[in-house]
C-alpha positions in Angstrom: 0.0 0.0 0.0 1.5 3.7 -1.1 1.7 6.7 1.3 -1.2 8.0 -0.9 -3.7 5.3 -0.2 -3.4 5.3 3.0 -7.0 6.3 5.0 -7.2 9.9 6.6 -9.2 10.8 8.8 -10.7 13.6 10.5 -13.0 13.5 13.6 -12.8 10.1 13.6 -14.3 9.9 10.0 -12.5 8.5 7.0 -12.6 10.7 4.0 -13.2 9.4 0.9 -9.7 8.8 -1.7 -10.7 9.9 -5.2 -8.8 9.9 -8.2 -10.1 13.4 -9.1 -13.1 16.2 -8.4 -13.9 19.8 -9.8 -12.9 22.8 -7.5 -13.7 25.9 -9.1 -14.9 24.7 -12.2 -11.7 22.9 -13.0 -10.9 19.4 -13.2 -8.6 18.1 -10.9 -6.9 15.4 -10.5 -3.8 13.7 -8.4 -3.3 10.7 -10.7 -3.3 11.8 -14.0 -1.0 15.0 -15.0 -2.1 14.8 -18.9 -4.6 18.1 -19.1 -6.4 16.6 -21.9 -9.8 15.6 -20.3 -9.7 18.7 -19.0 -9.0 20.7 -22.2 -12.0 18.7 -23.6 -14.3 18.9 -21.0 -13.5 23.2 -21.4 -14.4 22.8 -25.3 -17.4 20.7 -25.0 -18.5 23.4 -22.1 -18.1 25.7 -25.1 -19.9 24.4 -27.6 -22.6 23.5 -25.2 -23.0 27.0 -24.3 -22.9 28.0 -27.8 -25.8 25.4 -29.3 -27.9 26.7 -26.3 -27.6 30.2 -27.9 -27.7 29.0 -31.7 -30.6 31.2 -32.0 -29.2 34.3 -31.0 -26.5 33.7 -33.1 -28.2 32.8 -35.8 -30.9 35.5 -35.5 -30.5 39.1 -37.7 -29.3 41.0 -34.4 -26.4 43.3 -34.0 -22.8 41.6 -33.9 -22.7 43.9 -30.5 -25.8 41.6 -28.6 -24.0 38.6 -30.2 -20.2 39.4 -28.6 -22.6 40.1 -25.2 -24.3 36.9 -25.1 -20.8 34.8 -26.0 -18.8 36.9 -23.4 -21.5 36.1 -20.7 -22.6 32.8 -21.7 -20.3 30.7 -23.7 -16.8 31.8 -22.4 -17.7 31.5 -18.6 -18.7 27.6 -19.5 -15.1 27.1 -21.1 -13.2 28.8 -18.4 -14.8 28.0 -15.1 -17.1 25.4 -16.2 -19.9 27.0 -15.3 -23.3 26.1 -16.7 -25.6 28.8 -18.6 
């Protein structure tokens, strides 16, 4: 048994080991130091955001409302992982 697997425990409670979790909207992870499911979970974020708002984009309204609805709705999803 590693150092790392060995149970911790506060107040006489064991806490959980997980291979990763999401603080702050961003993936973490103490096992794996390859990015990459990060980086993809950002771009799927953004092109979530983006479908959602496919009508807005799509719609015959000023390329200013457009830039204000991808600043506050798809860019937050791809940098905090935020849902919109």
């Amino acid at each position: 048994m590693m150092e790392n697997d060995t149970p911790k425990y506060i107040n006489n409670t064991q806490i959980e080991n997980v291979g990763s979790y999401f603080y702050l909207g961003q993936r973490c992870s103490s096992r794996d130091k390859n990015q990459d499911k990060e980086i993809q979970r950002r771009i799927t974020a953004g092109w979530t955001g983006f479908a959602n708002h496919r009508d807005i984009f799509k719609g015959n309204i000023g390329t200013c409302l457009k830039r204000q609805v991808y600043n506050s709705c798809v860019l937050p999803a791809m940098t905090h992982g935020a849902e919109t």
